[in-house]
Kinemage of the C-alpha trace (Angstrom):
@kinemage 1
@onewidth
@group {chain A} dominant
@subgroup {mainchain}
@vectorlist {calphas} color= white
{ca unk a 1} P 18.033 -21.346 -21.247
{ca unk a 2} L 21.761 -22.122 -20.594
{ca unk a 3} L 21.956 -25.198 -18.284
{ca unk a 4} L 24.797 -22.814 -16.211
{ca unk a 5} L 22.371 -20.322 -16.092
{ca unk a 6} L 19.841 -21.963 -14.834
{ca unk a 7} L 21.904 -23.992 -12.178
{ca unk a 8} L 23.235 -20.654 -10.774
{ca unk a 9} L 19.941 -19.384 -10.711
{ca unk a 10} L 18.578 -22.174 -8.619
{ca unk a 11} L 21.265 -22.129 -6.304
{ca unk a 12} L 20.780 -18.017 -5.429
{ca unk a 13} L 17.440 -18.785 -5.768
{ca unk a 14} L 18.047 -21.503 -2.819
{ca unk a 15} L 20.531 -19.650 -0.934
{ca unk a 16} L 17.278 -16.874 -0.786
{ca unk a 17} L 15.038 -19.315 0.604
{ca unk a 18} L 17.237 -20.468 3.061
{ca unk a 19} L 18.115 -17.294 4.517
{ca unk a 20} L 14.492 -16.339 4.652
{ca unk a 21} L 14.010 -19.585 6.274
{ca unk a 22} L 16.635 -18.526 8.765
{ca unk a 23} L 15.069 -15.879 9.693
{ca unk a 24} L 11.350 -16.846 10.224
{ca unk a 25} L 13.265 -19.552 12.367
{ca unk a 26} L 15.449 -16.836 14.888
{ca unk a 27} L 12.367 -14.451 14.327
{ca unk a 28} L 9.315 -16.658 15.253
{ca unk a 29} L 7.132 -13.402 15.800
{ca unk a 30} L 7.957 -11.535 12.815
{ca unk a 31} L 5.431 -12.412 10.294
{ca unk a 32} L 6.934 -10.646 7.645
{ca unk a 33} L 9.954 -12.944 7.980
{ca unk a 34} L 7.522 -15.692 8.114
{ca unk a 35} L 5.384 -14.373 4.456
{ca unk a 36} L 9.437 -13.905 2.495
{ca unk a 37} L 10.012 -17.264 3.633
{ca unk a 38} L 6.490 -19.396 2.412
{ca unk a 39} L 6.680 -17.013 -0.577
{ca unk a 40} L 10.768 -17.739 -1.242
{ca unk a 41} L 9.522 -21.185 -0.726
{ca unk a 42} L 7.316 -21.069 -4.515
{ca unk a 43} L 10.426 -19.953 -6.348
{ca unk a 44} L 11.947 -23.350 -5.909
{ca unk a 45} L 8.722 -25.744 -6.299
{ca unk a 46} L 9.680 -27.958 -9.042
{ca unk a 47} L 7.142 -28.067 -11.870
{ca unk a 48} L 7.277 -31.982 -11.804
{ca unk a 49} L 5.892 -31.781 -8.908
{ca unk a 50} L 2.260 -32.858 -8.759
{ca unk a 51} L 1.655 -32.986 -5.251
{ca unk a 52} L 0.944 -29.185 -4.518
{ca unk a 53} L 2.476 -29.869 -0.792
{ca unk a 54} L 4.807 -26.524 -0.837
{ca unk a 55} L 1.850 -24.434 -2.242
{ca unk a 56} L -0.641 -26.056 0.080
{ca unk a 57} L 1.700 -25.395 3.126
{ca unk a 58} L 1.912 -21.801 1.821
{ca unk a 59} L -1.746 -21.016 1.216
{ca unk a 60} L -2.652 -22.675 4.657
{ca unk a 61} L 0.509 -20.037 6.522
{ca unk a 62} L -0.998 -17.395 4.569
{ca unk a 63} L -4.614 -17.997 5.844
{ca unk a 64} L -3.243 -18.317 9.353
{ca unk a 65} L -1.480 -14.841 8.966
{ca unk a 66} L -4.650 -13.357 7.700
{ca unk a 67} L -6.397 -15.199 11.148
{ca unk a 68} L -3.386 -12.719 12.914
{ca unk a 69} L -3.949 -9.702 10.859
{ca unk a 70} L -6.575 -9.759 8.909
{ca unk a 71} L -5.895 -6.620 6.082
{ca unk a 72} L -2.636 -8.024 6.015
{ca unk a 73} L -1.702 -7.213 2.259
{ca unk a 74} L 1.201 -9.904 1.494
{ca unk a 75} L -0.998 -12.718 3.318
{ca unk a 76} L -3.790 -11.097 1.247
{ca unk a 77} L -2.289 -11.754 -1.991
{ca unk a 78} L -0.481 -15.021 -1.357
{ca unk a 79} L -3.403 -16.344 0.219
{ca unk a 80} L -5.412 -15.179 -3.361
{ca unk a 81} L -3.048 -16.493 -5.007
{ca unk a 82} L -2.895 -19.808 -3.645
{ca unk a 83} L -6.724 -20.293 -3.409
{ca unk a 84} L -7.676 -18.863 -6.880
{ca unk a 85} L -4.962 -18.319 -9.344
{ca unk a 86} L -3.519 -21.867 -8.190
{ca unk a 87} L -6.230 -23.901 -8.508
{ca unk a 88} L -6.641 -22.478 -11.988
{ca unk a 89} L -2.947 -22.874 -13.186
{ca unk a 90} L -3.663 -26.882 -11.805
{ca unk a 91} L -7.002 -26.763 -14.053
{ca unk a 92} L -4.733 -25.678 -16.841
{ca unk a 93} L -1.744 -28.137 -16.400
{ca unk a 94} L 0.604 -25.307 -16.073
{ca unk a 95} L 0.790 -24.766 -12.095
């Protein structure tokens, strides 16, 4: 991958999560803003990083989104995500 590529792509990739961010923060009620930003917040986890904190954080908004609505379908598959497919990409040293 070209290293100007990849730069670019990180920053739009930033620039997303911030404005997501932005708008779970001037739209505390709208859970929908709140599920783009936890799930804009994966696409810039490093994969050095071994402390799961982001994806924990996610899973555990997820779960409290599925306390709110409980057949919500994004908290449904986040939440599935982070509590099964996760744990298995950790098992596997590629998460």
């Amino acid at each position: 991958m070209n290293k100007e590529w990849r730069k670019l792509s990180i920053e739009r990739l930033t620039a997303y999560k911030n404005g997501w961010r932005q708008a779970s923060e001037q739209l505390p009620v709208d859970i929908e803003a709140r599920l783009f930003y936890v799930l804009s917040r994966l696409s810039t986890v490093s994969a050095n990083d071994k402390s799961y904190t982001v994806q924990r954080e996610v899973g555990a908004i997820a779960e409290k989104v599925l306390e709110e609505i409980p057949d919500h379908p994004g908290a449904d598959i986040t939440t599935l995500f982070m509590l099964m497919i996760f744990p298995l990409l950790q098992w596997m040293h590629l998460g």
